[in-house]
C-alpha positions in Angstrom: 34.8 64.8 217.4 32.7 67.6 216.3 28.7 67.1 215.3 26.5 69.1 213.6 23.0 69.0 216.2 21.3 71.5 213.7 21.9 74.3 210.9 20.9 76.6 208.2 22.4 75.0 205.4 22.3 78.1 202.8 23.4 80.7 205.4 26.4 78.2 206.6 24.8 78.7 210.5 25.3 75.6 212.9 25.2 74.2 215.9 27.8 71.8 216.8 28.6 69.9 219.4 32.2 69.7 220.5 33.0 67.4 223.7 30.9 68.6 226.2 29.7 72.3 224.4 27.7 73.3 221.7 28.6 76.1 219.8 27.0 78.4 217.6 29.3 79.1 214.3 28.7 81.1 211.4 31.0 82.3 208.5 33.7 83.0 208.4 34.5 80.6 211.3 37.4 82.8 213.0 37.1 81.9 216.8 35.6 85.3 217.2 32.3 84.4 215.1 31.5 81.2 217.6 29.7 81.1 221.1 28.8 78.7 223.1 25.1 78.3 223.9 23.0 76.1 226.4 22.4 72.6 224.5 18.4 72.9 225.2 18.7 76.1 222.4 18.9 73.3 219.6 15.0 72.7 220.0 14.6 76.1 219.7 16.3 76.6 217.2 15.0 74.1 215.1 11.3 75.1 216.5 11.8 79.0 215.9 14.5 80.0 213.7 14.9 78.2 210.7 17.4 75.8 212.1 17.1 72.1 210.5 18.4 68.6 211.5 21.3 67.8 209.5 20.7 65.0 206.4 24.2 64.4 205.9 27.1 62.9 207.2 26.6 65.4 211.0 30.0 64.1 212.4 33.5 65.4 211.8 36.9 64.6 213.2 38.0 68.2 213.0 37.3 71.7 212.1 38.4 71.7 208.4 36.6 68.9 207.5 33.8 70.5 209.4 34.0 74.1 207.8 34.8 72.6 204.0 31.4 70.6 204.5 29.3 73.9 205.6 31.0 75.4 202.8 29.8 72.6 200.3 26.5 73.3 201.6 25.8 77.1 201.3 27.1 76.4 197.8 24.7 73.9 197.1 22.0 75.5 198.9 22.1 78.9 197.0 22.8 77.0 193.2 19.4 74.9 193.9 17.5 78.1 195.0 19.3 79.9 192.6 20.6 82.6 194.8 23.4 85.0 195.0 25.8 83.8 198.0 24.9 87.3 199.8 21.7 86.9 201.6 20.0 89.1 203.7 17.9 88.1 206.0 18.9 85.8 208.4 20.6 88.2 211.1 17.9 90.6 211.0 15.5 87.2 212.4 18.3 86.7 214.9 19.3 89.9 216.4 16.2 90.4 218.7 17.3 87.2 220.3 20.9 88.5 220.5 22.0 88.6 224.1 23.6 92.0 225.6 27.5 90.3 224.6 26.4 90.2 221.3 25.4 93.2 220.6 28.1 94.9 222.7 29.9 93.7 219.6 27.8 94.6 217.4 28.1 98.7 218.6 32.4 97.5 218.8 32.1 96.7 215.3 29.5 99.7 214.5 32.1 102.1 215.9 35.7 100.4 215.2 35.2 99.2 211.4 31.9 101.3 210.2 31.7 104.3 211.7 36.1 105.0 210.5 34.7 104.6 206.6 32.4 107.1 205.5 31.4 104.9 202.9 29.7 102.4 205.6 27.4 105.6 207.3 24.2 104.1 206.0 25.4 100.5 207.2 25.8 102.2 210.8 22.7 103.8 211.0 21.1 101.0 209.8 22.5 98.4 212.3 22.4 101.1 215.3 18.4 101.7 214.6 17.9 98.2 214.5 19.7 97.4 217.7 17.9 100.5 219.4 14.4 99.2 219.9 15.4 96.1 220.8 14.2 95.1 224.4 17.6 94.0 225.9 18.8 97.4 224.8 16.1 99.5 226.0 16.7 97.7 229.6 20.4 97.8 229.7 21.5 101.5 230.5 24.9 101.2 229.2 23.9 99.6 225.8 21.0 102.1 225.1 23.6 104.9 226.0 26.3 103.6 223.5 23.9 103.2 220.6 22.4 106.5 220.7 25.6 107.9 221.1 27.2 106.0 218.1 23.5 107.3 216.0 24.2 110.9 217.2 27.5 110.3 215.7 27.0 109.0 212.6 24.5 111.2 212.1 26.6 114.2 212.8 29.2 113.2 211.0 26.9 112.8 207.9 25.6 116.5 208.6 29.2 118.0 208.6 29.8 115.8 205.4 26.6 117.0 203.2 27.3 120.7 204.6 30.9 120.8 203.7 30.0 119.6 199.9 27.2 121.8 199.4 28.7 124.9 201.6 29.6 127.5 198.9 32.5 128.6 201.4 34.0 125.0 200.5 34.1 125.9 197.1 35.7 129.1 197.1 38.3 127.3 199.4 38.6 124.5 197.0 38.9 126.8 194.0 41.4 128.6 195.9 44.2 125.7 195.6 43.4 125.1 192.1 46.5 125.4 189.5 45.3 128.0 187.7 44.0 130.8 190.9 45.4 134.0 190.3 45.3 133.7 186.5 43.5 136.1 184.9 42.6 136.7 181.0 45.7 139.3 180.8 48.1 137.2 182.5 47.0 134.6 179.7 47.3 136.4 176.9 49.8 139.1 177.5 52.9 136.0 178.6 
């Protein structure tokens, strides 16, 4: 039997007790985007970050039922508030509370799925100068080592992108493989 003790109804956030744990589950429910936390965080939660006590039916007999149900709710949540489903917010509340697991996953993900697509820089820098100040960062060697190495990166990588775009050596080359190189005005008109 699974319960929801407490959750954030238009973010889809909760904590659930299952047996003997409670977990901590968000969208999009894979195993990967649950942890378990100590049962005494439920208070907190409630107390410090936007956490409610559930008004509904709070107990499910598996985790379908209980997913279709959180579901239901961001829906209904966002229509009566009149917001997109996208909303920003809520991790930037959470992610000085992060412990150092977390956001060893959070540089994983920064370097494994953002950093790859240069369409994501900004994302990357974004996350990685959020994550640097925080306190568990600034104490932990290894994690304030890895997230101003994945900045230096990105930012790097940005630099040899704007360079090679506005570099008029990159033009010349460019122009070089066009169809047409080595046509001139005689060769046009004199065929």
């Amino acid at each position: 039997m699974l319960e929801i003790l407490a959750l954030i109804p238009e973010e889809g956030w909760a904590l659930v007790r299952d047996g003997g744990r409670t977990l901590l589950i968000r969208p999009p429910y894979t195993l990967a985007g649950r942890r378990a936390v100590d049962s005494d965080e439920v208070g907190r939660a409630i107390a410090v970050h936007g956490f409610s006590v559930p008004t509904r039916q709070s107990q499910f007999a598996g985790r379908s039922s209980l997913v279709a149900r959180l579901n239901a709710q961001v829906e209904q949540s966002r229509a009566q508030q009149g917001q997109a489903l996208e909303a920003d917010g809520l991790g930037e509340r959470l992610l000085p509370h992060a412990p150092a697991p977390i956001l060893q996953r959070f540089l994983d993900r920064i370097e494994c799925e953002l950093f790859p697509n240069p369409a994501s820089w900004d994302a990357a820098n974004w996350l990685v100068l959020a994550i640097l100040p925080l306190p568990r960062v600034r104490e932990s060697t290894e994690l304030n080592q890895r997230a101003v190495g994945l900045l230096s990166r990105v930012l790097a990588a940005e630099a040899a992108r704007k360079a090679a775009l506005s570099s008029p050596v990159g033009w010349v080359e460019r122009s070089e493989t066009h169809p047409l190189r080595g046509m001139t005005h005689s060769n046009l008109t004199h065929s």
